[in-house]
C-alpha positions as CSV (number, residue, x, y, z in Angstrom):
1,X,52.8,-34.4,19.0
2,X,49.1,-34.7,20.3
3,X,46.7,-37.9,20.1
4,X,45.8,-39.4,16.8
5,X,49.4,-37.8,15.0
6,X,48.5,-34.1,15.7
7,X,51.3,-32.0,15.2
8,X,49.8,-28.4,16.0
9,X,50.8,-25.4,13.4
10,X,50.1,-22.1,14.6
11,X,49.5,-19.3,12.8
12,X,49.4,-16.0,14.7
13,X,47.6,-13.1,13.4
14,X,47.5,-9.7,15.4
15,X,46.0,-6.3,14.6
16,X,44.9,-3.2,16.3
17,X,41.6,-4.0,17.7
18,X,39.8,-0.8,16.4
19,X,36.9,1.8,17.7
20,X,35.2,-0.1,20.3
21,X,31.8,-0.8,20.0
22,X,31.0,-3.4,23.3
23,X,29.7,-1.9,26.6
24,X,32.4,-1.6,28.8
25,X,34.4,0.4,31.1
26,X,37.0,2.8,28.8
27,X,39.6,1.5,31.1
28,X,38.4,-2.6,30.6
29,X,41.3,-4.0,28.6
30,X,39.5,-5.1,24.9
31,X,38.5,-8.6,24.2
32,X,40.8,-11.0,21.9
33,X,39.9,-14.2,20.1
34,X,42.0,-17.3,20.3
35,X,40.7,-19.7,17.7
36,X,42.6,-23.5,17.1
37,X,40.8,-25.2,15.0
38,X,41.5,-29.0,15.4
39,X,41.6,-31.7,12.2
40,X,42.0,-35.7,13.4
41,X,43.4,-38.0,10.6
42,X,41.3,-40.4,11.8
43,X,38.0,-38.5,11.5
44,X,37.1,-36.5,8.1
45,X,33.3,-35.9,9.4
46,X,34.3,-32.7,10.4
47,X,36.5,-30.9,13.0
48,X,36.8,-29.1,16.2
49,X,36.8,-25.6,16.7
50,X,37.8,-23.8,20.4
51,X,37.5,-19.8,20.6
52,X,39.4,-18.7,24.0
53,X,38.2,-15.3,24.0
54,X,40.4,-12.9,26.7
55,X,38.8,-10.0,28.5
56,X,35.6,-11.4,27.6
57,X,32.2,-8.8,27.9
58,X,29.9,-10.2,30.4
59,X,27.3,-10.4,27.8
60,X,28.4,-11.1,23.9
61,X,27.0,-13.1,20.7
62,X,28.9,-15.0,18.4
63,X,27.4,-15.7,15.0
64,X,27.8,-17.7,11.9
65,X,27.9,-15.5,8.7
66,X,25.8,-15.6,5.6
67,X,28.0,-14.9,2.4
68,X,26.7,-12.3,0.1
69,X,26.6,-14.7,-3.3
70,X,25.7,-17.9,-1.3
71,X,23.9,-19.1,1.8
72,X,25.0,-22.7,3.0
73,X,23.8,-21.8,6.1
74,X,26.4,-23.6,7.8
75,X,25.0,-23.2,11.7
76,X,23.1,-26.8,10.7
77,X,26.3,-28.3,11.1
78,X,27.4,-27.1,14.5
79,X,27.8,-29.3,16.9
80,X,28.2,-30.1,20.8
81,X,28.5,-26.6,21.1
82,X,29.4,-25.4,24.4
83,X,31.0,-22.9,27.3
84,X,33.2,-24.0,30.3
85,X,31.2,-22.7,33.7
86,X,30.3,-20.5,35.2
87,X,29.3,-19.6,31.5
88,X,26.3,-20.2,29.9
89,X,24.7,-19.6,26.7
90,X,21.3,-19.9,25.0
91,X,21.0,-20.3,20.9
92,X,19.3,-16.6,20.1
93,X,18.6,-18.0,16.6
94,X,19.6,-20.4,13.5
95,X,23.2,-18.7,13.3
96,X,23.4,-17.1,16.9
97,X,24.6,-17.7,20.2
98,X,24.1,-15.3,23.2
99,X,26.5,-16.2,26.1
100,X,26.4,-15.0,29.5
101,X,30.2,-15.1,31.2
102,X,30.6,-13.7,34.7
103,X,34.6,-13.9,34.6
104,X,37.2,-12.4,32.6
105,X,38.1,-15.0,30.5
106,X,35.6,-16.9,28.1
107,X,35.9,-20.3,26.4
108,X,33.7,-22.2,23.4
109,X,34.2,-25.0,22.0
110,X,32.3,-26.7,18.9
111,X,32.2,-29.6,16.3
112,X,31.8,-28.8,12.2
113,X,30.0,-31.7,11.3
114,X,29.8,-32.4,7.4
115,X,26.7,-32.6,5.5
116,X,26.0,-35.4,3.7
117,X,28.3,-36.0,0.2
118,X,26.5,-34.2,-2.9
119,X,27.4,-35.8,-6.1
120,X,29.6,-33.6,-7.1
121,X,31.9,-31.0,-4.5
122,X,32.0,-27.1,-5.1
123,X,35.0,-26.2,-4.2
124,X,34.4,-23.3,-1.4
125,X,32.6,-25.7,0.6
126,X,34.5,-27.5,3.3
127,X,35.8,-31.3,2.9
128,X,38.5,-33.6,4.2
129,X,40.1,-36.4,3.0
130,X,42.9,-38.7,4.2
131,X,45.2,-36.6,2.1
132,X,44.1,-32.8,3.3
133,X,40.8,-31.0,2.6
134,X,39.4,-27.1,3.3
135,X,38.7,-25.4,6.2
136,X,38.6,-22.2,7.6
137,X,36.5,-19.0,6.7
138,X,32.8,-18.6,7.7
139,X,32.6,-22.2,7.6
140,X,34.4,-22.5,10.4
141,X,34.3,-19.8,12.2
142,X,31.8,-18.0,14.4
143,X,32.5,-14.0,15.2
144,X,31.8,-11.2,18.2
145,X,28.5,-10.0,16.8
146,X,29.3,-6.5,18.7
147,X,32.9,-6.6,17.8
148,X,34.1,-7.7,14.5
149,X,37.0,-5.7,14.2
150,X,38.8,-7.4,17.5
151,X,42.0,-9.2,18.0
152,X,42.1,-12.7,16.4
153,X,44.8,-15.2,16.5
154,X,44.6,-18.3,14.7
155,X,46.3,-21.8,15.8
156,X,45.8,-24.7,13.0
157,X,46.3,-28.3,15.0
158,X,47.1,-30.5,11.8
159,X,48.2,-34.1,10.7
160,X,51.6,-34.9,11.0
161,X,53.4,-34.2,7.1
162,X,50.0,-31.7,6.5
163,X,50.6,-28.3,5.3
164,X,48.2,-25.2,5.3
165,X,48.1,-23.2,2.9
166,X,45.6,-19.2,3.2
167,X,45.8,-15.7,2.5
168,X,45.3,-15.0,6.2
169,X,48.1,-12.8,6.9
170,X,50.3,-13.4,9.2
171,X,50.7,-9.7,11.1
172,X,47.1,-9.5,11.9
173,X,43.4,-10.4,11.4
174,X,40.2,-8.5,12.3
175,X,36.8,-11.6,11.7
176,X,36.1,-9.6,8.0
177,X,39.5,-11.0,6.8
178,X,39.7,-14.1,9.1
179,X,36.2,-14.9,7.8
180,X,36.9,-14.6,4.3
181,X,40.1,-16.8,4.2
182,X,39.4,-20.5,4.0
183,X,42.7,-22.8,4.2
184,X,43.6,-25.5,2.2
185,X,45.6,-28.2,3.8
186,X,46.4,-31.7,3.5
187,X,49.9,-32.8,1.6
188,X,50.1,-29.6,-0.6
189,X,51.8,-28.8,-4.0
190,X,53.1,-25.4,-3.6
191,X,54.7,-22.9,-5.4
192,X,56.0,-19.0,-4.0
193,X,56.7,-15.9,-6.3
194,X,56.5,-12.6,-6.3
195,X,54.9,-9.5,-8.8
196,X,55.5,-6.3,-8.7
197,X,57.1,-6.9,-5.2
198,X,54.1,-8.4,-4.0
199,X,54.3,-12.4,-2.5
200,X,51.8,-15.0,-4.4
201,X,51.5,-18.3,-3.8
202,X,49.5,-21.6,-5.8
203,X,48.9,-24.4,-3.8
204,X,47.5,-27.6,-5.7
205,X,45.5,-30.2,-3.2
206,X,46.0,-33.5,-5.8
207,X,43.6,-36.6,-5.2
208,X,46.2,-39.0,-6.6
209,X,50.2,-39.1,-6.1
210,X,51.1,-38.0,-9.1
211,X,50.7,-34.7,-11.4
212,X,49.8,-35.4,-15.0
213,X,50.0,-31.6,-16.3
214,X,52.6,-29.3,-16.6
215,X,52.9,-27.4,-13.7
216,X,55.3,-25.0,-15.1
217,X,53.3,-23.9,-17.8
218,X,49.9,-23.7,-15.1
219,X,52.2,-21.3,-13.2
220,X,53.8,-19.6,-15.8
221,X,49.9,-18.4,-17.0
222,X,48.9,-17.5,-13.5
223,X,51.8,-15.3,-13.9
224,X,50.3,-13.6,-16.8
225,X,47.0,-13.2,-15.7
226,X,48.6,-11.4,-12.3
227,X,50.5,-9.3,-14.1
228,X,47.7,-8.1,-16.7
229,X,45.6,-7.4,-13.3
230,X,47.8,-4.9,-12.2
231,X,48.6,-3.5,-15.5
232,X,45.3,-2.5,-15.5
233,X,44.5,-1.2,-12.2
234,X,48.3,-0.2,-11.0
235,X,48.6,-2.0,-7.5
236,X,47.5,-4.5,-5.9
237,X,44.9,-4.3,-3.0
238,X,46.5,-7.4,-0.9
239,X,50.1,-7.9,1.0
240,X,49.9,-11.8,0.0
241,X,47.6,-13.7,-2.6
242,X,46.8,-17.5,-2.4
243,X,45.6,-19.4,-5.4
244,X,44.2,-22.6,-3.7
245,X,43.6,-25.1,-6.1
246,X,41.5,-28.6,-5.6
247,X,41.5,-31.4,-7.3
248,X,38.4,-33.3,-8.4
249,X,36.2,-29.9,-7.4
250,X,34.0,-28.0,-9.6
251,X,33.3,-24.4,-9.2
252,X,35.7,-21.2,-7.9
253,X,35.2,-18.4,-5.6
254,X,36.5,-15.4,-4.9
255,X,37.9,-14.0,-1.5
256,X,39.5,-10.7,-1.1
257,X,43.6,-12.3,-0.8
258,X,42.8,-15.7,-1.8
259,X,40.4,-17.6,-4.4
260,X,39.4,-21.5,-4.5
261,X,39.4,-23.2,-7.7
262,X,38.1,-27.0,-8.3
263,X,40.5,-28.0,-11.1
264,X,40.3,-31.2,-13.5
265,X,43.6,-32.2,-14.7
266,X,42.8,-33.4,-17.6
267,X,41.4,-29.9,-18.3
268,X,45.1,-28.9,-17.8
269,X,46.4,-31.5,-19.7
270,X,44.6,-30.2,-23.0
271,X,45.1,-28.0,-25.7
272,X,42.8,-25.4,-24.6
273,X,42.1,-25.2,-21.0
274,X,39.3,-24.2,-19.8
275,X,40.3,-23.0,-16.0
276,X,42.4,-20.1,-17.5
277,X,39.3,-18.1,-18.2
278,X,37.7,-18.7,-15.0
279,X,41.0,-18.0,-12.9
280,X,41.3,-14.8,-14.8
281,X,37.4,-14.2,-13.6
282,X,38.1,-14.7,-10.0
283,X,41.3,-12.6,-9.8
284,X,39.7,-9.7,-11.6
285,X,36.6,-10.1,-8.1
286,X,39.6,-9.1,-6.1
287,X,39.3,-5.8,-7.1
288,X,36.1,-5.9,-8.6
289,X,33.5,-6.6,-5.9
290,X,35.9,-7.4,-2.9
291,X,37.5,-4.1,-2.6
292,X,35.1,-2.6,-4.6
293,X,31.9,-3.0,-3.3
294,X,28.9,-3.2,-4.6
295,X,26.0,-1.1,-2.5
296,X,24.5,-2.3,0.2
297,X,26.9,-5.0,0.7
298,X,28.6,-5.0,4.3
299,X,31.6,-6.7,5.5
300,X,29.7,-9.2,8.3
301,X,26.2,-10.3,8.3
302,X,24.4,-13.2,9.9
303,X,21.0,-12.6,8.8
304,X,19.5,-12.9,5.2
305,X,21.4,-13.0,2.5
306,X,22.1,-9.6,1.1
307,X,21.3,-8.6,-2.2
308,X,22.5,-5.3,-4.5
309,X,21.5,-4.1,-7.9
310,X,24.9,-3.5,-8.8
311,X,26.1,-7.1,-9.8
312,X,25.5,-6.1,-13.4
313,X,28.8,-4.1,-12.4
314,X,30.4,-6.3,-10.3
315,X,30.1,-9.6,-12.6
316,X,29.3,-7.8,-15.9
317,X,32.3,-6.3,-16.1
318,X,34.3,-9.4,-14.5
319,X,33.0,-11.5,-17.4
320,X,34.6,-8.3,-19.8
321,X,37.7,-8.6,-18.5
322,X,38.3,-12.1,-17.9
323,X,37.8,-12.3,-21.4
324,X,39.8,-9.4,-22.3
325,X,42.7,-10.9,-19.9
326,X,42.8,-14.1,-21.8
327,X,43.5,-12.1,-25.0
328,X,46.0,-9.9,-23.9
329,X,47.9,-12.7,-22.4
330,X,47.7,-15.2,-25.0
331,X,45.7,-17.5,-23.1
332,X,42.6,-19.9,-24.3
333,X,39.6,-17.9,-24.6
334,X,35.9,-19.6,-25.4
335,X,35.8,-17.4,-28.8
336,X,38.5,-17.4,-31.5
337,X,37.7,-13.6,-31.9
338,X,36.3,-11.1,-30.3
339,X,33.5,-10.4,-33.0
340,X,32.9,-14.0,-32.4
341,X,32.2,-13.7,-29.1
342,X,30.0,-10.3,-29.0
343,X,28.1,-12.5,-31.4
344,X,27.4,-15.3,-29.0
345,X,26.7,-12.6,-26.2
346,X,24.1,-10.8,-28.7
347,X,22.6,-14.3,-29.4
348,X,22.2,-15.3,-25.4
349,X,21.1,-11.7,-25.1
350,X,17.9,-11.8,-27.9
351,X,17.0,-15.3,-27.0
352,X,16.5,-15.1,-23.1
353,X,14.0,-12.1,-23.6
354,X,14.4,-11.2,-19.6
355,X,17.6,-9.4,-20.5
356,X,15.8,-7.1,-23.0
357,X,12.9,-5.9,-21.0
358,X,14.1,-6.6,-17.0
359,X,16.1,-3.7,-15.5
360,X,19.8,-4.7,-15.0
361,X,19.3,-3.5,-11.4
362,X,16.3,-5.8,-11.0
363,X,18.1,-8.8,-12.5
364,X,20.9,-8.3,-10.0
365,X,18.7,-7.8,-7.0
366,X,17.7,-11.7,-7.2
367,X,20.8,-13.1,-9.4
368,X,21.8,-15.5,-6.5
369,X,18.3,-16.1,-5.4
370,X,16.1,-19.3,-6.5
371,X,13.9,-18.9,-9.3
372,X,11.0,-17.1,-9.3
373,X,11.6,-13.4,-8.7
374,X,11.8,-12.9,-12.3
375,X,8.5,-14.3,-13.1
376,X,8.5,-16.5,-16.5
377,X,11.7,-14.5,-17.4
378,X,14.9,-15.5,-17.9
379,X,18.0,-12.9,-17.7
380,X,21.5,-12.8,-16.5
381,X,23.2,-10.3,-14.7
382,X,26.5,-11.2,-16.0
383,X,25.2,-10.8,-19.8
384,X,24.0,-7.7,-19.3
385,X,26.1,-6.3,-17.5
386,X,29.5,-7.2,-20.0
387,X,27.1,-6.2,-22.8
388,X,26.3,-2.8,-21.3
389,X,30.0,-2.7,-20.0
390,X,31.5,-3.0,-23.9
391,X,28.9,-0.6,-24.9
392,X,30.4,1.8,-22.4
393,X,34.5,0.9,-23.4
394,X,33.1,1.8,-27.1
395,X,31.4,4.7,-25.6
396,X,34.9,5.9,-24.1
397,X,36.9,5.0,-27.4
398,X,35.4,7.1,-29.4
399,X,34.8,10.1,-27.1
400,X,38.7,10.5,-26.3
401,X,39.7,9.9,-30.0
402,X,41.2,6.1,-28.7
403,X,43.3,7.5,-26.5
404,X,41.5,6.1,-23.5
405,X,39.0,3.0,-22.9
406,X,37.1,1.2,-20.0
407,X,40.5,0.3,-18.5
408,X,40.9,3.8,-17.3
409,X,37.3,3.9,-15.9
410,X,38.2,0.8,-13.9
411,X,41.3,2.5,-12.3
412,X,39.4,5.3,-11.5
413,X,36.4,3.4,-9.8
414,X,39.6,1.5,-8.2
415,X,41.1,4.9,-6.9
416,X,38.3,6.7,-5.1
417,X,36.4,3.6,-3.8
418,X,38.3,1.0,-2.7
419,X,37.4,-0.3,0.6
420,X,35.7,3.3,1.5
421,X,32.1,3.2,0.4
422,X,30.1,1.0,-1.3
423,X,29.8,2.0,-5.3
424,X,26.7,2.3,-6.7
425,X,25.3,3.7,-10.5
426,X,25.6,7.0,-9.9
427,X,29.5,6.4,-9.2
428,X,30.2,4.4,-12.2
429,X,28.2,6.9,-14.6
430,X,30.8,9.6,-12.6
431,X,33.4,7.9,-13.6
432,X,32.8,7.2,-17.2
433,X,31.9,10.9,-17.3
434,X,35.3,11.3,-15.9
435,X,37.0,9.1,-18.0
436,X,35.7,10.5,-21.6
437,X,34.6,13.8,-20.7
438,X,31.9,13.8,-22.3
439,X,27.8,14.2,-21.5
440,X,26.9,10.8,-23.7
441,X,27.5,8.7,-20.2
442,X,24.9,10.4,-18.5
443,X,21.9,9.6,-21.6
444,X,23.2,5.6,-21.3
445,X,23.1,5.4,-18.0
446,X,19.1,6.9,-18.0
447,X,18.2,5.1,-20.5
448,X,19.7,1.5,-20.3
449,X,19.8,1.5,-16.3
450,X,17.1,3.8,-14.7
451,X,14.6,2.8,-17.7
452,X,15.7,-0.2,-18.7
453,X,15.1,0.1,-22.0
454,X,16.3,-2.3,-24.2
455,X,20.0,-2.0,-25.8
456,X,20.3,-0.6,-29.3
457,X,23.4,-2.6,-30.1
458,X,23.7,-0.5,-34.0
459,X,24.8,2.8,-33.0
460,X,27.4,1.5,-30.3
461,X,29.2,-1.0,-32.8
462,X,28.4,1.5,-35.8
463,X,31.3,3.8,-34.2
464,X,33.7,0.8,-34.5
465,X,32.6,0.9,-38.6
466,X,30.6,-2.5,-37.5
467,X,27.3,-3.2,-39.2
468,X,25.0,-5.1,-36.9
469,X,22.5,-7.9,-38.3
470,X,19.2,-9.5,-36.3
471,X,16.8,-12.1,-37.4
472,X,14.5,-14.7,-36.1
473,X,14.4,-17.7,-37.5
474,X,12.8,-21.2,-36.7
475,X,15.0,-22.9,-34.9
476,X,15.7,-26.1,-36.1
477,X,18.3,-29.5,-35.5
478,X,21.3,-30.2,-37.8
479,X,19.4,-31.6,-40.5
480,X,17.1,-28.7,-41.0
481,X,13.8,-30.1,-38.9
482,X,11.9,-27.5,-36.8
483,X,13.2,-27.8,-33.1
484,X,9.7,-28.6,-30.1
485,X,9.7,-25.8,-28.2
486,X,11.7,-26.8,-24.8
487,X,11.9,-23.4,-23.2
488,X,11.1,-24.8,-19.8
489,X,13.2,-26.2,-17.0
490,X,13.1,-27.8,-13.6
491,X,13.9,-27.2,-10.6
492,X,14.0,-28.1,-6.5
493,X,13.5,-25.3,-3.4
494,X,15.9,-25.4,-1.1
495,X,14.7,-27.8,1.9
496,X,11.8,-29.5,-0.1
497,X,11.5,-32.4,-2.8
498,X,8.9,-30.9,-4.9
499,X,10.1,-30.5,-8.4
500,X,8.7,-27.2,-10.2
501,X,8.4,-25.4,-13.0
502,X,10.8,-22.7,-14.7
503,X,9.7,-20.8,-17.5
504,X,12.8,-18.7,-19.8
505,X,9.8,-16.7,-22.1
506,X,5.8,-15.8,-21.4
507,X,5.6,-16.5,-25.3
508,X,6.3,-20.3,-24.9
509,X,3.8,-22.9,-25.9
510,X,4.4,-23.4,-21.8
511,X,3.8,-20.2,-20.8
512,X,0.3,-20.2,-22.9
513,X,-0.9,-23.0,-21.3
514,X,-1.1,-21.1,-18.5
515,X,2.2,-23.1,-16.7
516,X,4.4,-20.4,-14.6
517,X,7.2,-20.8,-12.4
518,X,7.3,-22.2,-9.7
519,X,4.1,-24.5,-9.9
520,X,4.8,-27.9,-8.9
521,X,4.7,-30.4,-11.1
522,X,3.0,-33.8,-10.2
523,X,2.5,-35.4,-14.0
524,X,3.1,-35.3,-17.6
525,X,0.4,-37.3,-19.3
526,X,-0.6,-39.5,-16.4
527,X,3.3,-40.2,-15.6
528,X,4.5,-38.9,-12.3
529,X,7.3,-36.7,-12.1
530,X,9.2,-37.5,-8.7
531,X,12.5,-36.0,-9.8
532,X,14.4,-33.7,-12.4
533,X,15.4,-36.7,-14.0
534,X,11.8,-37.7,-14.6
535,X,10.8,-34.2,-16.1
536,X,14.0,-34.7,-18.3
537,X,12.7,-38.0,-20.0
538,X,9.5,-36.3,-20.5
539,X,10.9,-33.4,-21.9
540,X,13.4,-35.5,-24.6
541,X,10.4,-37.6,-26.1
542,X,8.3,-34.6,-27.3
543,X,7.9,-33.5,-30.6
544,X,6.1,-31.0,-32.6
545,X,2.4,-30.7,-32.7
546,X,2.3,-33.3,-29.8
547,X,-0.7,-32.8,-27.1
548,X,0.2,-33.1,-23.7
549,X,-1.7,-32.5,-20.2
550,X,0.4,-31.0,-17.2
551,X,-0.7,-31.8,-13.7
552,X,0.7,-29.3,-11.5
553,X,-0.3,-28.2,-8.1
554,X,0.0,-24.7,-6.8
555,X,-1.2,-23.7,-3.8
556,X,-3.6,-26.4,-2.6
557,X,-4.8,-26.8,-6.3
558,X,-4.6,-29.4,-8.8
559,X,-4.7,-28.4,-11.8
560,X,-4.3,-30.2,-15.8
561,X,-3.3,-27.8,-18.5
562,X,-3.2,-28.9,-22.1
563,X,-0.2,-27.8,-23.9
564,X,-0.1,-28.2,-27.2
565,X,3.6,-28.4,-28.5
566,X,4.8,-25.8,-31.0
567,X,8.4,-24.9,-32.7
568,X,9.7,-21.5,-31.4
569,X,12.3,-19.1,-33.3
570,X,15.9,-18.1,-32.6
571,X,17.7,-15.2,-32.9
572,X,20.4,-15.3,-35.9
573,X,23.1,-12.4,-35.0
574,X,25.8,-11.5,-37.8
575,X,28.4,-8.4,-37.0
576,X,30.1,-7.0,-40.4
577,X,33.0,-4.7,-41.3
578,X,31.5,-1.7,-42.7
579,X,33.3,-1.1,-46.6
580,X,32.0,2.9,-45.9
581,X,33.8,3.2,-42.5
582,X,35.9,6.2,-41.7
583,X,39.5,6.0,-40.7
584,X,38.7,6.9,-37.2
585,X,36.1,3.7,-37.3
586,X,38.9,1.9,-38.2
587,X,42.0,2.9,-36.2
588,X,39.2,2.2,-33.2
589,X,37.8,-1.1,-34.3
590,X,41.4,-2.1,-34.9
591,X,42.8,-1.0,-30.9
592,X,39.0,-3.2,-30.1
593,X,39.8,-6.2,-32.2
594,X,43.3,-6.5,-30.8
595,X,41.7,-6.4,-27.1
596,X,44.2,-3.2,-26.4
């Protein structure tokens, strides 16, 4: 036992080191990376992180890396970083660190230091409590720029009575996986089964002593959703799968053996919980972006974050199947039907006009990115891309007589590109092809993904003997009265104060005013607007045929624009049984309905 209570826990991971790729001698003995990373009960500000790196290259970088979806750019919270002479090291840039070491041997130590507490925690950002927290993955760690695939062992110096609980595997780590594992510790529910052969594990961080839900029934449905996984794609892509689970956390995020979850338990107290959904969403990443990858996504990266323009794949189809999951298993899903929930897709889909005229390709590109790429559009990657996604599972349906759907296009995109080579549209329209045998793939994919054109939702539902029903209408509140048009929002660039403008449709009485997004807003009707808060207020005490001026500044302009406040329409989506429909409509609508 060290100072403060530590009682070190070690975990050792060891794997072959891999093609070298550092400038040395072919008979230098390779480099290996000895990390501890160091929590003191008495300081939850951060921790200490040492790297004892053997056989060290004379001259090496470690970085910080950038994750594809996010960028906390956690290098602004690294500390007191330094080598033990006759080492030295200069900072290359934001998330690098050149070191020059004349021996064999090299050693760095550094301090995470916490940013200040946001209002509310995501929960794939790093925290610690008196009771445990989250460490770990790129957070924490800093890799060999020129040789991610070395040697890394991992030794966890803990709290006395804290447990640690990751999907970094015990028999070996290259940085990709070690980077890509975060650990949840602290004084840990846990619970240990297997599926299909395969170890699992759920480990519940609580903030308070005691567990108000039923555990056995939150396990029980974890179950399910593991087991309708690899019913779809046959095998699992992992040796060991960890479900960490926080308490009092919003948010979840996939890794490729493990995912974080911020859990409320009052959500698992209720009726219809709404975690199942997103747990199912998560889980299904495993395969579906983690193992298979979405071009040009690469394992490590400490620059800019990357983008791709095949999220519509990667989320699209998540947002299908986590869905579809929830159905087969009998879990709570956000619609009581499935009509009723192509319905509220439809709806999302016709009233954010982005998502009928952007390319799906274009609207992934900048998905994770601020606002502002997409002009005064507003689209979503993950709506068009499950939309496009059940237009292709109908597509399949009814090309192999029902005997096959998008299940079997999954397995196959599962078989030939898992952890080999990025996937990319061509691929997926391969696979379809594949799947139905049939040339129809090949016109949808030109037309809805290399034109963009808008989706013709009539034929696609048409051969499931559905009848498909658009309107506008004014949209109006509960009692009947026309809605002001509030098709504008706010919003704050990361490292300024400013707030701006964002505009969801070029036909708003916003937009024709001459307001776009990303102009700055300094008043509404003389009153300043300092915060979102501010521009909320505003917002909620218009009303139709109101007249308002807009101060906003962009560039080194000021500049007023009157906006006069109209009512704006909404799209009214109905989907109908068709009385005329075949039997073959049928016998498919009915293997649709039932989520089979």
């Amino acid at each position: 036992m060290g100072r403060h209570g530590i009682m070190p826990l070690t975990i050792a991971l060891l794997l072959s080191a891999g093609p070298r790729t550092i400038a040395q001698s072919a008979s230098s003995p390779s480099p290996a990376l000895h990390y501890t990373l160091h929590v003191d009960h008495a300081d939850t500000s951060g921790y200490s992180v040492t790297i004892h790196i053997d056989h060290a290259p004379h001259h090496f970088r470690l970085a910080m890396a950038t994750h594809h979806e996010y960028d906390d750019r956690y290098w602004r919270f690294v500390t007191e970083f330094q080598v033990q002479a006759p080492a030295s090291f200069t900072r290359e840039d934001s998330a690098v660190w050149a070191i020059n070491s004349p021996g064999e041997d090299a050693l760095v130590t550094y301090q995470i230091r916490f940013p200040p507490p946001a209002p509310f925690h995501f929960s794939h950002r790093p925290f610690l409590t008196g009771h445990g927290g989250l460490v770990g993955d790129l957070h924490s760690f800093m890799y060999l720029v020129e040789d991610p695939q070395t040697v890394c062992r991992l030794a966890l110096q803990l709290p006395v009575g804290w447990q640690a609980a990751t999907a970094v595997d015990t028999t070996g780590s290259t940085a990709p996986q070690l980077l890509d594992a975060p650990i949840l510790i602290g004084r840990l529910h846990r619970w240990q089964f297997a599926v299909a052969g395969t170890p699992h594990e759920v480990a519940y961080l609580p903030a308070t002593a005691t567990i108000d839900f039923d555990t056995t029934a939150l396990i029980s449905n974890i179950q399910k959703i593991i087991h309708a996984a690899n019913n779809i794609f046959g095998g699992f892509p992992y040796h060991h799968y960890s479900f960490l689970l926080e308490d009092k956390s919003a948010g979840a995020l996939e890794h490729g053996s493990s995912v974080t979850i911020g859990i409320q338990p009052s959500d698992l107290a209720s009726a219809k919980p709404d975690v199942y959904s997103q747990i199912a969403h998560e889980f299904f990443h495993t395969w579906n972006l983690m193992h298979i990858r979405p071009a040009p996504y690469t394992d490590l990266n400490y620059g800019p974050q990357q983008q791709s323009p095949g999220l519509w794949f990667s989320e699209g189809v998540t947002m299908l199947y986590a869905d579809l999951i929830c159905r087969r298993t009998g879990l709570p899903t956000e619609d009581s039907t499935r009509i009723a929930h192509l319905t509220s897709l439809l709806t999302r889909y016709y009233r954010d006009t982005g998502n009928m005229v952007l390319l799906p390709g274009k609207v992934s590109l900048v998905s994770n990115l601020q606002p502002g790429p997409l002009g005064d559009y507003s689209a979503s990657t993950h709506l068009q891309g499950e939309l496009l996604a059940t237009c292709l599972d109908i597509l399949v349906r009814d090309a192999t007589d029902g005997r096959r759907n998008f299940d079997e296009v999954m397995r196959d995109i599962y078989r030939r590109f898992s952890d080999k080579q990025p996937v990319n549209d061509n691929d997926i329209e391969s696979a379809v092809t594949t799947v139905c045998a049939c040339t129809e793939a090949h016109t949808f994919f030109e037309n809805y993904l290399s034109k963009g054109k808008q989706i013709d939702f009539a034929p696609w539902l048409g051969k499931l003997g559905l009848q498909f029903h658009h309107d506008q209408q004014p949209a109006t509140d509960r009692q009947g009265r026309p809605l002001p048009d509030t098709r504008i929002y706010s919003w704050i660039l990361r490292d300024d104060t400013s707030v701006r403008i964002g505009l969801t449709n070029p036909g708003s009485c916003w937009a024709l005013a001459g307001l776009h997004t990303g102009d700055i807003l300094a008043s509404i009707n003389g009153r300043p607007i300092h915060t979102r808060q501010d521009f909320q207020a505003a917002l909620a005490s218009l009303s139709i045929r109101d007249d308002i001026i807009v101060n906003v500044k962009r560039g080194a302009e000021m500049a007023p624009h009157n906006v006069h406040i109209g009512g704006y329409t909404t799209p009214v989506i109905a989907i109908t049984e068709d009385p005329a429909a075949s039997p073959k409509q049928r016998r498919l609508f009915e293997q649709w309905r039932q989520s089979k």
